[in-house]
C-alpha positions as CSV (number, residue, x, y, z in Angstrom):
1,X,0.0,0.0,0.0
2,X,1.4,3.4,-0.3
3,X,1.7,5.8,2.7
4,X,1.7,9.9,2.2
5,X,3.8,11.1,5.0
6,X,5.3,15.0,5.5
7,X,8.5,14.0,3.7
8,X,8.0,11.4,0.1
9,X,5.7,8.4,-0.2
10,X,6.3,5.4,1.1
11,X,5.4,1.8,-0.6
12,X,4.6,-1.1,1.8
13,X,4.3,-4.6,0.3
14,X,2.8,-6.9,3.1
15,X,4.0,-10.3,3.0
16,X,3.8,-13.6,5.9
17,X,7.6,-13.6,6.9
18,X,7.7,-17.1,6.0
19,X,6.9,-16.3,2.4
20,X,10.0,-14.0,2.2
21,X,12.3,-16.3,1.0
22,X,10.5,-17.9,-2.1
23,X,12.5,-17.0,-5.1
24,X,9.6,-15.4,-6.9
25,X,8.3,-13.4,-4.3
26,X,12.1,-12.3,-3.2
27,X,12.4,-11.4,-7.5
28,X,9.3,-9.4,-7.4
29,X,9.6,-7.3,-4.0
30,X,13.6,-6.6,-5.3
31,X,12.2,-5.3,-8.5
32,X,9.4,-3.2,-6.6
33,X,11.8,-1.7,-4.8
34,X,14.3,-0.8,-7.4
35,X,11.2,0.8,-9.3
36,X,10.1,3.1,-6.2
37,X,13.7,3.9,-4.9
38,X,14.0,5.2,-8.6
39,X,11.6,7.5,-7.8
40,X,13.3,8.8,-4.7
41,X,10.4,7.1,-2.5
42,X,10.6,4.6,0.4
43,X,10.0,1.3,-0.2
44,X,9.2,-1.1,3.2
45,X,8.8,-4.7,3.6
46,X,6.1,-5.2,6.6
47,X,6.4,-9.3,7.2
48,X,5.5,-9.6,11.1
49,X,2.4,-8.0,11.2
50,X,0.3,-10.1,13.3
51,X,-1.9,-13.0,11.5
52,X,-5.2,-10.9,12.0
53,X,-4.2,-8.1,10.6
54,X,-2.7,-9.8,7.4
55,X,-6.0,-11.5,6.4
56,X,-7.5,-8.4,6.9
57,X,-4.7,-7.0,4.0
58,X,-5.5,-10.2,2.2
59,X,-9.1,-9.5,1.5
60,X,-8.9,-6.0,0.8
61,X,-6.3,-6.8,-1.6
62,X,-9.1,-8.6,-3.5
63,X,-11.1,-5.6,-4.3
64,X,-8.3,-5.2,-6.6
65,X,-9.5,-7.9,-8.8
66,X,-13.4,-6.9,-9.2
67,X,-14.0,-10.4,-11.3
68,X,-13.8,-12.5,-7.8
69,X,-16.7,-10.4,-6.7
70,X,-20.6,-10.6,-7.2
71,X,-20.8,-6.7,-7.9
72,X,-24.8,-7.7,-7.2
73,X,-24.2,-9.3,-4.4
74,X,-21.8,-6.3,-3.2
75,X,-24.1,-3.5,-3.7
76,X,-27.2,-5.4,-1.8
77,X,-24.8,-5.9,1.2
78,X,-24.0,-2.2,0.4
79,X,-28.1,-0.8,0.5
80,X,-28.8,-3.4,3.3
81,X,-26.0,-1.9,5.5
82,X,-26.6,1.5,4.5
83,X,-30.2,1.3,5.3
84,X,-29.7,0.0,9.0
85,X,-31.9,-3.1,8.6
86,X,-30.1,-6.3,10.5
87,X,-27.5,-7.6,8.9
88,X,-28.6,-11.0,10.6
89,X,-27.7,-12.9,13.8
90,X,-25.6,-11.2,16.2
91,X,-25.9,-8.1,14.1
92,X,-26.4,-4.5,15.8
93,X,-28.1,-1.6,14.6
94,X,-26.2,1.3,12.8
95,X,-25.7,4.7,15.2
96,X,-26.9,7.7,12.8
């Protein structure tokens, strides 16, 4: 993800330390960075992040790809949760 801080961007990839050392992914991440040091930005690799907060990356990284989504099933989650109707079990009411 990229970061805006008061001096240049910053680039984080996020990857499970444990998946820093395949060949491929070490390539890629080496090549990312040479691209955004090029630019005179920062360039991080975050890999101990706990595991909560990487699935959490994980899915959002999805949204990148719109074809793994229902975009109808997205937009009636969407109304239903912008309208404040329950969600379902152990659901609570929107604050307005």
């Amino acid at each position: 993800f990229l970061l805006f801080t008061g001096t240049v961007p910053t680039v984080v990839d996020v990857k499970p330390r444990q998946r820093l050392e395949v060949d491929k992914i070490r390539f890629t991440l080496d090549w990312t960075r040479a691209l955004v040091e090029s630019r005179g930005w920062r360039y991080e690799v975050c890999g101990d992040w706990p595991e909560g907060l990487l699935a959490n990356v994980r899915l959002l990284a999805g949204f990148r790809n719109p074809d793994r989504f229902d975009l109808d099933l997205l937009k009636a989650i969407e109304q239903q949760s912008s309208s404040g109707h329950d969600s379902g079990p152990g659901s609570r009411p929107r604050r307005r």
